[in-house]
C-alpha positions in Angstrom: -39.1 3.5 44.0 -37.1 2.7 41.1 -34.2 4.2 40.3 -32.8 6.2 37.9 -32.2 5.4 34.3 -28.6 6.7 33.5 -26.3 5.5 31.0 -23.5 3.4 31.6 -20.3 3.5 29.6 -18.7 0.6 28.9 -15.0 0.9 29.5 -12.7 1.3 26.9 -11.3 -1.6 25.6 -7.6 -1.5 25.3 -6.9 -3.3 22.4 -8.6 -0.8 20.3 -6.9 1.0 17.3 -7.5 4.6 17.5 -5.9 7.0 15.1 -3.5 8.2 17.4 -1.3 5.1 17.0 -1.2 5.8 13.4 1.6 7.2 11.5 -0.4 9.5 8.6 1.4 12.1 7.4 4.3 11.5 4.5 6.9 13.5 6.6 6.2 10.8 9.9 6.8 8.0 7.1 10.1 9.5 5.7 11.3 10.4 9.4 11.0 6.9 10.2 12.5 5.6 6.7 15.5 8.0 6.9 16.3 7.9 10.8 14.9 4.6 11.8 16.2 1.1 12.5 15.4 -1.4 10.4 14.9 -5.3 10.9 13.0 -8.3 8.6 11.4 -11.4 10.2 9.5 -13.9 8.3 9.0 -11.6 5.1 7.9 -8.5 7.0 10.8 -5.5 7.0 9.7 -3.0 9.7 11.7 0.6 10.6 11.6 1.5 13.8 12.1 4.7 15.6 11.5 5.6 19.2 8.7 8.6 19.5 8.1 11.0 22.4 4.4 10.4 22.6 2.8 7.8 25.3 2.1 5.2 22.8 3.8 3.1 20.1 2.2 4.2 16.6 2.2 2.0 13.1 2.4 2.6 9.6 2.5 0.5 6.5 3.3 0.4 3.3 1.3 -2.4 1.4 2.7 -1.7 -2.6 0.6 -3.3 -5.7 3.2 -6.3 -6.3 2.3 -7.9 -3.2 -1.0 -8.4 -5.4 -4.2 -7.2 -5.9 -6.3 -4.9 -3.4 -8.2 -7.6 -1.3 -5.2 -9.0 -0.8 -3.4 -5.8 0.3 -6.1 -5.1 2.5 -6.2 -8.5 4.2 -2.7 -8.0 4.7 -3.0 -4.5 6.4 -5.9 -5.7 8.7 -3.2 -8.5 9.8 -0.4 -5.8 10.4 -3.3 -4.0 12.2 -4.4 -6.8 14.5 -1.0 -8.0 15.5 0.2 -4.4 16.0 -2.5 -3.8 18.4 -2.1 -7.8 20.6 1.6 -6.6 21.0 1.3 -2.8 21.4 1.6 -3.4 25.2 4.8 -4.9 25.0 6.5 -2.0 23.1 8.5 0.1 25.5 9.8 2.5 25.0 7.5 3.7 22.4 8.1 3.6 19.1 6.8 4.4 15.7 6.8 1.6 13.6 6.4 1.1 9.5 5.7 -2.4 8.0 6.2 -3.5 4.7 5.9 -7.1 3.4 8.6 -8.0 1.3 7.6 -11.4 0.1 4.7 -10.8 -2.7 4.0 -14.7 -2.4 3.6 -15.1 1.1 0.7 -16.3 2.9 0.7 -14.1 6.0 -1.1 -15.5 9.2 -1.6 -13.9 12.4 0.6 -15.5 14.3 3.7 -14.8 12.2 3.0 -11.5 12.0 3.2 -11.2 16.0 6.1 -13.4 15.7 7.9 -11.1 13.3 6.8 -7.9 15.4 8.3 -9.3 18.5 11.1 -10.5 17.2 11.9 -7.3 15.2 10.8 -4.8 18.3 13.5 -7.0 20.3 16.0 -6.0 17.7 15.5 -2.3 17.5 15.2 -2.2 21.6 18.6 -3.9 21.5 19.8 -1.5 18.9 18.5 1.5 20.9 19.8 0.4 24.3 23.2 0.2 23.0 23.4 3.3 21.6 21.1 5.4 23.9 23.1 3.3 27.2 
């Protein structure tokens, strides 16, 4: 007897992006500008502001002088993908804009996960003194 043909469901994989750990509306992106810590690492400046929600969320703001829009995009996908490899290590949650601040700048993943760690340690510092 053979038995039954059911579906499996692959688990979820963790490192996903879903649109719940983005910042969309205009009013989450001035929040964060106008309340939020900032910090820059290796020409990223990020703002970052601790949320109630159970995950960390990003935003960016990619403007035309850092070039033309493949090049905007490339960048954004970079924010996107190192954002997502350290997600886990952002506690407590936070929402986070990013904005590149050196037009010039050749961005590679792993400077963009250096900068987030290194600017994340900063704001937790910042927080801890003032919320502790």
């Amino acid at each position: 007897m053979n038995p039954p043909k059911t579906r499996f469901r692959e688990p979820r994989n963790d490192f996903r992006f879903v649109s719940e750990m983005r910042i969309r509306s205009s009013k989450e992106y001035a929040q964060v500008y106008r309340n939020g810590f900032s910090a820059r690492a290796l020409g990223v400046v990020g703002y970052f502001i601790p949320n109630d929600r159970n995950c960390s969320r990003l935003g960016m703001a990619v403007s035309r002088k850092v070039g033309n829009s493949p090049r905007r995009n490339r960048i954004k996908r970079l924010f996107r993908e190192g954002f997502r490899y350290e997600n886990v290590r952002f506690e407590p949650p936070m929402d986070i804009v990013l904005i590149p601040v050196e037009p010039n700048k050749d961005f590679s993943l792993v400077e963009i996960r250096q900068s987030l760690k290194l600017m994340f340690e900063k704001a937790r510092k910042f927080y801890s003194k003032r919320d502790g």
